[in-house]
C-alpha positions as CSV (number, residue, x, y, z in Angstrom):
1,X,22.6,-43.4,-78.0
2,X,22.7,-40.0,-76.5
3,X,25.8,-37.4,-77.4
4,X,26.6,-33.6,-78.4
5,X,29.0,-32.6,-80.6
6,X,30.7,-29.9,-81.1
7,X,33.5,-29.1,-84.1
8,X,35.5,-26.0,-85.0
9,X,38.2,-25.3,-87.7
10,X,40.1,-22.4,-88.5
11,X,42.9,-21.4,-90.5
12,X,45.8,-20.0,-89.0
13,X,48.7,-18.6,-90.5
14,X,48.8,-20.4,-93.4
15,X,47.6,-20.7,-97.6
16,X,45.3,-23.3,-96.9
17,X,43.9,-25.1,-94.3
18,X,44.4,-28.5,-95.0
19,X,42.8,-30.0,-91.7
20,X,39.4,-31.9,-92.2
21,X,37.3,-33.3,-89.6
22,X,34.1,-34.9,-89.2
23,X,31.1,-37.8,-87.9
24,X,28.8,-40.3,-88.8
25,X,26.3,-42.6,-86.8
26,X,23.7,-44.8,-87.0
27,X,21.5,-45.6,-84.2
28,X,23.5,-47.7,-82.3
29,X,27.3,-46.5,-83.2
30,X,29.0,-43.5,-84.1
31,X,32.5,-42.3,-86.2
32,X,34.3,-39.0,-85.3
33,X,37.4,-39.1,-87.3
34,X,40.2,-35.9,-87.9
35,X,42.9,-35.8,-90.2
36,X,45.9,-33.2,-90.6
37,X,47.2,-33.3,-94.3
38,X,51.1,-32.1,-93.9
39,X,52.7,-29.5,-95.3
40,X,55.9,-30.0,-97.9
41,X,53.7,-32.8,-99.2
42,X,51.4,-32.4,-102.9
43,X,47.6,-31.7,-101.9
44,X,47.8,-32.1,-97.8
45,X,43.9,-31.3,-98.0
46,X,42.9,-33.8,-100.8
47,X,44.9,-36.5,-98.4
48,X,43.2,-35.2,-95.2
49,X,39.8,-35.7,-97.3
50,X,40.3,-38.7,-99.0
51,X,41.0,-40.7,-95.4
52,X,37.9,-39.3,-94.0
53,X,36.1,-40.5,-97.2
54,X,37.1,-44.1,-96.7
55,X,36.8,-44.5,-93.1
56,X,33.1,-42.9,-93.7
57,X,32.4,-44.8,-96.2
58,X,33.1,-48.2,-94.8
59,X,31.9,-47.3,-91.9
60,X,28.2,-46.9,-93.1
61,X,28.7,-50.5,-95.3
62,X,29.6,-52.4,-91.8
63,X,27.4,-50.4,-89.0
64,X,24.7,-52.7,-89.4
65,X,23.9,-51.0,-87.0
66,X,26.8,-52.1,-85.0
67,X,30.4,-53.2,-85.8
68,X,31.3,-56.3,-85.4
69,X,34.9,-55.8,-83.8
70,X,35.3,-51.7,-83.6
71,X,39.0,-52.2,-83.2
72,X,39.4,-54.5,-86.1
73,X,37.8,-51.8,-88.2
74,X,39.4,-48.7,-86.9
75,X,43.1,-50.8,-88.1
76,X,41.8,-51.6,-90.7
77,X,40.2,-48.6,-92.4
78,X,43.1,-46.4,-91.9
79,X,45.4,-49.0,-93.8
80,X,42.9,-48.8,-96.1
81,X,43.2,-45.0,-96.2
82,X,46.9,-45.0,-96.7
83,X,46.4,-47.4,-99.9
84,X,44.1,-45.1,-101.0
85,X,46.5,-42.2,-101.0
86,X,49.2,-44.5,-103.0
87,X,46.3,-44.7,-105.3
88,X,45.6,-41.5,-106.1
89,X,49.1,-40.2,-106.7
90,X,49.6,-43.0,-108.7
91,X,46.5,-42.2,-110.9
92,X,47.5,-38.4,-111.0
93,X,51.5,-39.2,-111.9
94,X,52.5,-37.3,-108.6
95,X,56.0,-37.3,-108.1
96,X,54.9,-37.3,-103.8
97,X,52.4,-39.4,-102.4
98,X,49.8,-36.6,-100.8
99,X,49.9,-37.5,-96.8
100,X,47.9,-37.0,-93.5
101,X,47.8,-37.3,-90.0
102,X,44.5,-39.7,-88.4
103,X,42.8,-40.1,-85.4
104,X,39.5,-41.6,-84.8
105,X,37.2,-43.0,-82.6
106,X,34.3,-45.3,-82.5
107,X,31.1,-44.8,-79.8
108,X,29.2,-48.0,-79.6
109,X,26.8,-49.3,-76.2
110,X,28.8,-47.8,-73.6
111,X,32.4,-48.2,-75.4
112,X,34.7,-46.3,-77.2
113,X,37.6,-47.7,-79.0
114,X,39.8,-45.2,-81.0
115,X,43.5,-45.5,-83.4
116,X,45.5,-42.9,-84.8
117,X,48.3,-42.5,-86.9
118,X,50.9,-39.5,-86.9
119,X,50.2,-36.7,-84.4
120,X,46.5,-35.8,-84.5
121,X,45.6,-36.1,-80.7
122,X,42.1,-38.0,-78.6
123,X,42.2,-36.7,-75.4
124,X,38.9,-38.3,-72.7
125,X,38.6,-36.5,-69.8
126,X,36.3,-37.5,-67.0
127,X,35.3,-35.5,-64.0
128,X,37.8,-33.4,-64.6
129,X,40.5,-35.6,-64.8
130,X,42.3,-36.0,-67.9
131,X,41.9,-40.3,-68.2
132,X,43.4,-41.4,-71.8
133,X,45.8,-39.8,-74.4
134,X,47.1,-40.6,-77.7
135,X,50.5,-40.7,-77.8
136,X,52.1,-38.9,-80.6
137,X,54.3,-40.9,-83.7
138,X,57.0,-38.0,-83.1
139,X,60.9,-38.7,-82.6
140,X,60.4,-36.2,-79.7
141,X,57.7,-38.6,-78.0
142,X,59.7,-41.3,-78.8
143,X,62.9,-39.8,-76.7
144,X,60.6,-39.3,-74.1
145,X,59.5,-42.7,-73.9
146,X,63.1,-43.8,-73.7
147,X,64.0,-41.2,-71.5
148,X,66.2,-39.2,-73.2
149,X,64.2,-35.6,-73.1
150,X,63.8,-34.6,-70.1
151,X,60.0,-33.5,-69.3
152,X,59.5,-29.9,-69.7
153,X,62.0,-29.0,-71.8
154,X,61.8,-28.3,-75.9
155,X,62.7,-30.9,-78.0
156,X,64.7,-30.3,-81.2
157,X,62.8,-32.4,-83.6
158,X,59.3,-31.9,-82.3
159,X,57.2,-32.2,-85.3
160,X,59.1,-34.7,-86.9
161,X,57.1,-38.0,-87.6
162,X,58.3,-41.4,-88.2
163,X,55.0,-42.7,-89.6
164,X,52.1,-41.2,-91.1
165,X,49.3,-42.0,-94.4
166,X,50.7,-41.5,-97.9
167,X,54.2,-42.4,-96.9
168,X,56.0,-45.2,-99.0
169,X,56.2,-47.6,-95.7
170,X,53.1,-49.3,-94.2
171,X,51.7,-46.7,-91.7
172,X,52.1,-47.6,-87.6
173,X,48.3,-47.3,-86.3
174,X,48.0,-47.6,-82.6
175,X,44.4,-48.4,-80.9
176,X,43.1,-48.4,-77.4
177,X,39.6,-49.5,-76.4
178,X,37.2,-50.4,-75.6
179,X,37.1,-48.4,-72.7
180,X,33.4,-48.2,-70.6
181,X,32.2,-44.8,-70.9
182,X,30.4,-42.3,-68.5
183,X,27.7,-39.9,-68.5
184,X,29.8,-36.6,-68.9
185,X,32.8,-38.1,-70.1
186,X,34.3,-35.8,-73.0
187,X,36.5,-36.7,-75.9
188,X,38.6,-34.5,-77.9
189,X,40.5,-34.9,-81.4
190,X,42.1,-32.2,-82.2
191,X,45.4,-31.4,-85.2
192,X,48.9,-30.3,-83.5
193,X,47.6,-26.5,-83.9
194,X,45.9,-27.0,-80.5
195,X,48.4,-28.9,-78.2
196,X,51.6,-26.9,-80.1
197,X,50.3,-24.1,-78.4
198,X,48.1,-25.0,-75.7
199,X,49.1,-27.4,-73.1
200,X,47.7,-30.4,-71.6
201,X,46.3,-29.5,-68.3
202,X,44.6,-26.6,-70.0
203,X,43.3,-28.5,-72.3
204,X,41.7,-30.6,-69.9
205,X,40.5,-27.8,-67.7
206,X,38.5,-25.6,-70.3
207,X,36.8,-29.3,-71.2
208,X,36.3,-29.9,-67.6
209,X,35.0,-26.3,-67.0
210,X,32.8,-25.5,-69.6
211,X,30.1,-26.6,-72.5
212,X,32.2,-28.1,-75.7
213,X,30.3,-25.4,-77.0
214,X,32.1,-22.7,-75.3
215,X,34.8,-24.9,-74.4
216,X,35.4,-25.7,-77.9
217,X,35.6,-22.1,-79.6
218,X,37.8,-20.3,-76.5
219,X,40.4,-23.3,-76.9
220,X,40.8,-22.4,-80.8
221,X,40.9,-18.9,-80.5
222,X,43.3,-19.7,-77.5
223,X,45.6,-21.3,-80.1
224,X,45.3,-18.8,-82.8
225,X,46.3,-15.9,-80.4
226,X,49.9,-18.2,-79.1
227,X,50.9,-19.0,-82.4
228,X,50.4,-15.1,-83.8
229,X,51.2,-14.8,-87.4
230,X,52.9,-18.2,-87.8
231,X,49.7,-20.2,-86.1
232,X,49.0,-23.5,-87.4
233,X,45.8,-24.5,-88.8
234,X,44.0,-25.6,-85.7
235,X,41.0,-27.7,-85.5
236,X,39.2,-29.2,-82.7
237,X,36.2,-31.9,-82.6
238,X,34.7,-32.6,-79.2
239,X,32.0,-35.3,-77.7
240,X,30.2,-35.4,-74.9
241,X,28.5,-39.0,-74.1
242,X,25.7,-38.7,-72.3
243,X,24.5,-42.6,-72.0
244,X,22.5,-45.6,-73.3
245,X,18.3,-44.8,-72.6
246,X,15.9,-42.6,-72.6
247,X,14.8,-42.8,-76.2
248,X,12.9,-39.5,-76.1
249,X,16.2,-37.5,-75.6
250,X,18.3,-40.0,-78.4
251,X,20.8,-38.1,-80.1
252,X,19.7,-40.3,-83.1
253,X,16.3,-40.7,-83.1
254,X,15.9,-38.5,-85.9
255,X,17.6,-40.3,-88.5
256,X,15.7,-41.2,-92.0
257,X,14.5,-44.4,-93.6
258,X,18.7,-45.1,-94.4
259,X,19.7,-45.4,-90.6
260,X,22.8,-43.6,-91.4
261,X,23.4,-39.3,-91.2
262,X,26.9,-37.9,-91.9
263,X,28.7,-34.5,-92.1
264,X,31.7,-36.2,-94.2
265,X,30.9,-35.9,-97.6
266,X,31.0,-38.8,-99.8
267,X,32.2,-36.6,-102.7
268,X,35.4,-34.4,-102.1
269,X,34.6,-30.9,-100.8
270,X,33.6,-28.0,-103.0
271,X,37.0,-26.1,-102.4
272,X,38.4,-29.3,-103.6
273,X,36.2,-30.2,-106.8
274,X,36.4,-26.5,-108.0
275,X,40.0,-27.6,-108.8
276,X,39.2,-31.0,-110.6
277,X,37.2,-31.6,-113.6
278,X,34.4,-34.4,-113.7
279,X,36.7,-37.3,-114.9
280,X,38.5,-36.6,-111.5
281,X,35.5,-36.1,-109.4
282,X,34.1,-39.8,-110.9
283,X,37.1,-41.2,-110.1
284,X,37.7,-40.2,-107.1
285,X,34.0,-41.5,-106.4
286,X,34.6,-44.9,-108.5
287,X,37.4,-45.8,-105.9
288,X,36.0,-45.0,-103.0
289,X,33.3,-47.9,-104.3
290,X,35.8,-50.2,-105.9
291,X,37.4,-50.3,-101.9
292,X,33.8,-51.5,-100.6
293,X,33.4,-54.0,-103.3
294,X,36.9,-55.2,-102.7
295,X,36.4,-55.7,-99.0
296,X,32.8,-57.2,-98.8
297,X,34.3,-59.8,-101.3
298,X,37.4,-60.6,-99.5
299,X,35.1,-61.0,-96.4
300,X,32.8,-63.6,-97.7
């Protein structure tokens, strides 16, 4: 399996930045999951983290090296997610549930299949040509879809969501896939910091006209210099698929004896664990495992 990848975060006008991103493959499948925590919730970066933990995590139990149904599991990790956020407020007596945005996508022979939940955004653009979107769980999408905002103008309740993880309902995940891919095709997840501030045929023209390396970096910066002062966090992870083959040029043909690499950590971040003391940091380990147990035994 042969890919680049290219990821960028950046704090905008904001305390924090409560955006986390990241991916994990083995040799025949890859993860690239993003998550937004929201503001005017407890701990939006703890929730943003914790998602990206599980659907890691589970992830390297079922790659095998492949999944078995990649749709299945994208639905079903993110649930999984969500119960995990109940979880930890309960365990921390949290008034608020701590919640976050999703959007992920799985890479697998010449397939992708992704889900999301909230407003976190996949865009795949091929040949310059912008070919899938996610479509936002946002009132103001929602009017569009019924046709009741005209296209164009500003909707009042933009950024209002109707679903998301950590919220006391059962969280809507929507999934597309699998889709064939193409050599050059490019995917991008990105957190509403991008597309609040960057439109859509933009978007799909700086991916369409330039390295994710370059194209990557310009569209952040982009972002940061709309939004001025008030910016969002913005955060933006990018993959190109280059194809099945050609071993000697395998993106992951470099892995060790484990078949598995990440850059989500299995442990909450440093900025994170520097404010919890090692009771916390066990736990937060301990049910990440207990989830794993839990669903290899409800499998057999």
């Amino acid at each position: 399996m042969r890919f680049n990848v290219f990821q960028v975060s950046r704090r905008g006008g904001r305390e924090t930045n409560e955006d986390r991103m990241g991916y994990c493959f083995t040799r025949e499948a890859g993860l690239f999951a993003l998550a937004d925590g929201m503001g005017g919730h407890p701990e939006g970066e703890v929730a943003a983290q914790i998602a990206l933990q599980t659907l890691a995590a589970l992830f390297q139990q079922d790659a095998r090296p492949v999944l078995e149904d990649p749709q299945r599991f994208l639905q079903e990790t993110i649930v999984i997610a969500h119960h995990q956020l109940l979880r930890y407020a309960e365990s921390k007596g949290l008034s608020d549930t701590p919640r976050t945005t999703v959007v992920a996508c799985i890479l697998q022979g010449n397939q992708a299949w992704w889900a999301h939940c909230g407003d976190s955004r996949l865009y795949l653009v091929r040949n310059g040509k912008l070919i899938a979107r996610t479509r936002d769980h946002s009132y103001s999408e929602l009017q569009e879809a019924l046709g009741r905002v005209g296209r164009g103008t500003e909707p009042f309740n933009r950024n209002v969501l109707f679903t998301c993880l950590g919220s006391p309902g059962k969280p809507m995940v929507d999934g597309q896939g699998p889709l064939v891919l193409e050599a050059g095709d490019r995917l991008l997840l990105c957190s509403d910091g991008l597309w609040s501030s960057v439109e859509d045929h933009e978007i799909v023209q700086q991916l369409a006209d330039q390295a994710i390396s370059e194209a990557v970096p310009e569209l952040v910066e982009q972002a940061l210099r709309r939004g001025g002062t008030r910016s969002d966090n913005v955060t933006l992870l990018s993959v190109e698929w280059e194809g099945e083959g050609d071993p000697a040029g395998d993106t992951t043909q470099n892995l060790g004896n484990s078949g598995f690499a990440s850059t989500i950590q299995s442990a909450l971040d440093a900025d994170l664990v520097a404010g919890m003391d090692d009771e916390e940091i066990e736990r937060s380990v301990r049910e990440i495992n207990e989830v794993i147990r839990e669903r290899s035994a409800n499998r057999r």
